[in-house]
C-alpha positions as CSV (number, residue, x, y, z in Angstrom):
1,X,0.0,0.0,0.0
2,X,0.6,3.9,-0.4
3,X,-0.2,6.8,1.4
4,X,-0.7,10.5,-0.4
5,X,-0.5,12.2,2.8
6,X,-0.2,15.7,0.9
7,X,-3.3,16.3,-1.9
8,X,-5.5,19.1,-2.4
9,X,-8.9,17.3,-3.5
10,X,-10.6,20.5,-2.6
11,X,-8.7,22.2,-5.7
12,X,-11.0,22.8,-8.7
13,X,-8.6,20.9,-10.9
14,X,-10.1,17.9,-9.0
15,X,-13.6,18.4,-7.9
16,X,-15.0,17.2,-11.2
17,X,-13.4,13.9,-11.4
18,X,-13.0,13.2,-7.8
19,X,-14.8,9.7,-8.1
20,X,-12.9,8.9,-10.9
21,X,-9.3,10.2,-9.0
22,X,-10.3,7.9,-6.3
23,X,-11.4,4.9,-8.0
24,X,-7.6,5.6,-9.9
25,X,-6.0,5.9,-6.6
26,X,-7.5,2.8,-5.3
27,X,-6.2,0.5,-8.1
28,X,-2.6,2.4,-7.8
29,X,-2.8,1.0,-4.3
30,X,-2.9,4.1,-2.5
31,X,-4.9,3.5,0.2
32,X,-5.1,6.0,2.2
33,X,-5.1,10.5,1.2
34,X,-4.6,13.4,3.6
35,X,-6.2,16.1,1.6
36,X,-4.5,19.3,2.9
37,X,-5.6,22.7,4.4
38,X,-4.7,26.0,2.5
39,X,-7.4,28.1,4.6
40,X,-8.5,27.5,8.3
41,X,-11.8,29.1,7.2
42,X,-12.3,27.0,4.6
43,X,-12.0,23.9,7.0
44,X,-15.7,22.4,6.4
45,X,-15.5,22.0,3.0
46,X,-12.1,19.5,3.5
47,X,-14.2,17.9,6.2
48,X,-17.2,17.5,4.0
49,X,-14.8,15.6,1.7
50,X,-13.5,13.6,4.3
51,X,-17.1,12.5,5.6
52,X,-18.1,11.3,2.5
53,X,-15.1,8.6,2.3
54,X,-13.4,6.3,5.0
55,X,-9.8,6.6,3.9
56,X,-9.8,10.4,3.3
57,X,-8.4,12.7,6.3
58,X,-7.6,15.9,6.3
59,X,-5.5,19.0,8.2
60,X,-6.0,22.0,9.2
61,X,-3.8,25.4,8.7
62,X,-3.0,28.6,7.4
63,X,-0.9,28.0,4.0
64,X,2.3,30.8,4.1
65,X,0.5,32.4,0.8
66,X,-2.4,33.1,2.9
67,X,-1.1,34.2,6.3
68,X,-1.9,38.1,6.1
69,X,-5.3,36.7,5.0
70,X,-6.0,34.9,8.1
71,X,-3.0,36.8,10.7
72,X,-4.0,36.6,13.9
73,X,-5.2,32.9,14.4
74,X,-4.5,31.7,17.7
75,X,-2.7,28.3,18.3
76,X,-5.6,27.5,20.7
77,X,-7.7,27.9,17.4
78,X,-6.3,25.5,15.7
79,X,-5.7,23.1,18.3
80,X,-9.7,23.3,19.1
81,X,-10.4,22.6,15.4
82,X,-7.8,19.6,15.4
83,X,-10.2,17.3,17.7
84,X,-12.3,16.5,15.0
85,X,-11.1,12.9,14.3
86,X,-10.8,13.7,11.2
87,X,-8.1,15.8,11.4
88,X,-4.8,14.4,11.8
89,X,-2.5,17.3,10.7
90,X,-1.7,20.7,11.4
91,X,-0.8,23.2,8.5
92,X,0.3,23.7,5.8
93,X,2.1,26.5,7.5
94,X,5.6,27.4,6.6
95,X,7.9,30.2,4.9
96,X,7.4,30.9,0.9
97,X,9.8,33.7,-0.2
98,X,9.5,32.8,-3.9
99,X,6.0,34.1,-4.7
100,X,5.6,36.6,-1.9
101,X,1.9,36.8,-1.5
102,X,2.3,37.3,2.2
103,X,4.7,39.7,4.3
104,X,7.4,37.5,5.8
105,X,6.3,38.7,9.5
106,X,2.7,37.0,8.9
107,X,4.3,34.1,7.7
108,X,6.9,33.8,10.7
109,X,3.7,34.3,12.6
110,X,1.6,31.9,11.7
111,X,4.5,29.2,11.6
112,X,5.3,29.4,14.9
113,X,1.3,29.3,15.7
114,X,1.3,26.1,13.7
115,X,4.2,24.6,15.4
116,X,3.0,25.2,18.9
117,X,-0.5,23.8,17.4
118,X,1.6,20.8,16.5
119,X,3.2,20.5,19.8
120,X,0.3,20.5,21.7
121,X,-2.0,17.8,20.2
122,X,0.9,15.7,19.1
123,X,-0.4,15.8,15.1
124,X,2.6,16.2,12.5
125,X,3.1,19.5,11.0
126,X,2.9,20.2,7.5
127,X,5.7,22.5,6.5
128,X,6.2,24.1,3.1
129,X,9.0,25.9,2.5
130,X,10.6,27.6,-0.6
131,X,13.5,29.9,-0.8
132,X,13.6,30.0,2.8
133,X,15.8,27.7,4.1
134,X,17.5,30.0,6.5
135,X,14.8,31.1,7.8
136,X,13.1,28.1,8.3
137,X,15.9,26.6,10.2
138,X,16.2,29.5,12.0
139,X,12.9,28.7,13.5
140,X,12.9,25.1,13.7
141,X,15.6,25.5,15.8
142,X,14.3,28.2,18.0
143,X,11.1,26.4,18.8
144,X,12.4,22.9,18.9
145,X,14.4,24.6,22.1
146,X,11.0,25.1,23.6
147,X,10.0,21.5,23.4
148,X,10.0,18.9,20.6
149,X,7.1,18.8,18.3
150,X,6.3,16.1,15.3
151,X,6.4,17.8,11.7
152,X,7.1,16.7,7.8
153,X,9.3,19.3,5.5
154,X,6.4,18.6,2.5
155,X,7.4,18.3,-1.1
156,X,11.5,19.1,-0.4
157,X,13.1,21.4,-2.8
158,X,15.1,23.3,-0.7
159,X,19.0,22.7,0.3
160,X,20.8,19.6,1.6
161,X,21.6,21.6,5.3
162,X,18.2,22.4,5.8
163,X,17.3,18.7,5.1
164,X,19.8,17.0,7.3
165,X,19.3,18.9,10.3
166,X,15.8,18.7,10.1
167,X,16.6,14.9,10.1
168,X,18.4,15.7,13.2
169,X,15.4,17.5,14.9
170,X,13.2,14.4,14.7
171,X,11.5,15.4,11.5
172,X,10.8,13.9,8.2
173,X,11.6,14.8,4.2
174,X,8.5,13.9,1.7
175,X,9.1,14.5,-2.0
176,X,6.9,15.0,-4.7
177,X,6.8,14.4,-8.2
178,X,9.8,17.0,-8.7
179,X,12.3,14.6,-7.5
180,X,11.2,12.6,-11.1
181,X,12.4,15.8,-13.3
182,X,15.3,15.0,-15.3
183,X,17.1,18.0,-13.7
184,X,16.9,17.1,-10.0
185,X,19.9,15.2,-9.8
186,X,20.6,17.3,-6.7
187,X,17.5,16.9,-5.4
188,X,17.7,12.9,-5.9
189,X,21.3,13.4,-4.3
190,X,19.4,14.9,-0.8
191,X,17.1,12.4,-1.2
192,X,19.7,9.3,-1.2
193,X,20.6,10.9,2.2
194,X,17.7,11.3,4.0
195,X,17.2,8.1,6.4
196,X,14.5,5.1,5.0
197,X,12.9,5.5,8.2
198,X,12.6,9.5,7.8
199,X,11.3,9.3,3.8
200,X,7.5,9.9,3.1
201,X,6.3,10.4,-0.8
202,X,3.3,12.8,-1.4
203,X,1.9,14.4,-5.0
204,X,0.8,17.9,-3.8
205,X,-2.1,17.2,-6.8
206,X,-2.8,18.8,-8.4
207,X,0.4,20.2,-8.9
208,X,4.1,18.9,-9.9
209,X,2.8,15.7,-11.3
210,X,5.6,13.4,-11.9
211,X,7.3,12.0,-14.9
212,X,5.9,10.7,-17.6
213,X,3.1,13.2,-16.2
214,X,4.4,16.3,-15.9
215,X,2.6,19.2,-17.2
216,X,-0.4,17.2,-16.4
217,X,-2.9,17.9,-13.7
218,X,-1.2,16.0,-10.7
219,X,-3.7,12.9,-9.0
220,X,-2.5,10.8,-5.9
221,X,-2.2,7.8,-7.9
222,X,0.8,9.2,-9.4
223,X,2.2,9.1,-6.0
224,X,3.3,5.4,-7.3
225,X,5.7,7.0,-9.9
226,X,7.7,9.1,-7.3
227,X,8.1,6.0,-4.9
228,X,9.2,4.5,-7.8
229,X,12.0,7.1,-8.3
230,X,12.9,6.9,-4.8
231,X,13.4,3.2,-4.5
232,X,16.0,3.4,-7.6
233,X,17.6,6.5,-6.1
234,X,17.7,4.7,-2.5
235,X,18.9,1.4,-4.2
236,X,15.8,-0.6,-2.8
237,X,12.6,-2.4,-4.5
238,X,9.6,-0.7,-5.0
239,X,7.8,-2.8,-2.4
240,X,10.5,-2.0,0.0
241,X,9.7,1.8,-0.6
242,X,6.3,1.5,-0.3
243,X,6.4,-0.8,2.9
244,X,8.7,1.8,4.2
245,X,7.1,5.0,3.2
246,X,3.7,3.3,4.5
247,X,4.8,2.4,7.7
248,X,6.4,6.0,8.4
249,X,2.9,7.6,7.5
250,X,1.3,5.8,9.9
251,X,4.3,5.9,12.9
252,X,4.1,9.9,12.6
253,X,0.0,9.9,11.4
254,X,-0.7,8.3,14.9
255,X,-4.6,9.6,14.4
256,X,-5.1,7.4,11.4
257,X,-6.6,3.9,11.3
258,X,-4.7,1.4,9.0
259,X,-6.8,-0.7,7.3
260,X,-6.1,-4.1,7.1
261,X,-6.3,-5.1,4.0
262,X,-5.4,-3.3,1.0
263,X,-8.9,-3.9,-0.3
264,X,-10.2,-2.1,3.0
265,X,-9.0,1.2,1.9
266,X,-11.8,1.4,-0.8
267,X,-14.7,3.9,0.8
């Protein structure tokens, strides 16, 4: 089995074929989604989603690109709204100095809301970054001094420093379909050294769909293709990756119920 623990199935890209997505999914042997939070606000529609299917979850969480939009959301906000059970991440919350479509000091904000969000109800924190390592390192490290919280850096582009201590603070690396691109040899080089035990693959659909895909609207059964890429780059089989990637999802996703059998995932 796989896990796409990093989809958007609330995008409009995806609304009009989710059955079909699923019904893809489910014969790619993903068996289980996280469809991801972009707006706090928008929170009932994700769980709407969720309701409607047994082996769809969901987060909850500010993304960076919308943190002047929704400033000023307390940690004990998000930590209420995480007790729905299903809920089982916080974010995406982070640092994106590429685009720019918040100030940085909303951004910083709302990270560090995110992470003490995380902290408190245990649930792993969705973290995108871009063009920010230092700055995200910079407050990793700060607010791992204040006590130790679970969290995933979400499809990895960034640098292999930022990477490998993150590794070091208890976190994990997920890549996306941009580890596939003919071009990411460097990115395929982090990759080889990130820990097995510390690897988790994701889509981000649908966006950054994967080789032979790309250019394509992104779907979590393409999540398949980027383990593949990871078990040549890691020198493993692609069962391995998947047993491995599988069993990290559900070590840091401690809210989620495995199913049994890989024909239990349908909903």
């Amino acid at each position: 089995m796989l896990v796409d623990h990093h989809c958007h199935l609330d995008f409009p890209q995806l609304v009009a074929d989710r059955e079909g997505i699923l019904a893809r999914a489910k014969a790619a042997g993903v068996g289980v989604m996280v469809t991801i939070s972009t707006r706090i606000r928008q929170l009932p529609t994700l769980l709407d989603i969720c309701a409607a299917h047994d082996n769809i979850y969901c987060s909850v969480g500010t993304h960076p690109h919308n943190a002047d939009e929704e400033r000023g959301i307390p940690a004990d906000e998000i930590v209420r709204l995480a007790q729905h059970p299903k809920v089982v991440a916080i974010g995406e919350a982070g640092l994106d100095y590429y685009y720019k479509k918040s100030s940085p000091e909303a951004q910083a904000e709302g990270f560090r809301q995110h992470i003490e969000a995380a902290r408190r109800t245990g649930l792993p924190l969705e973290i995108h970054t871009r063009d920010a390592d230092d700055d995200t390192l910079a407050i990793l490290e700060d607010e791992h001094a204040k006590g130790a919280f679970p969290a995933i850096l979400h499809c990895y582009t960034g640098g292999p420093r930022l990477a490998a201590r993150a590794v070091e603070l208890g976190l994990y690396v997920s890549f996306t379909g941009v580890v596939t691109f003919k071009k990411s040899d460097a990115l395929r080089d982090i990759a080889r050294e990130v820990p097995l035990d510390r690897l988790l693959v994701e889509t981000d659909a649908p966006y950054l769909a994967p080789e032979p895909f790309r250019g394509k609207t992104n779907e979590p059964s393409y999540v398949a293709h980027t383990a593949a890429t990871l078990a040549e780059v890691k020198g493993v089989s692609r069962e391995e990756m998947a047993k491995a990637t599988t069993d990290n999802f559900f070590r840091l996703f401690g809210k989620v119920k495995r199913p049994e059998r890989r024909d239990d995932a349908a909903a």
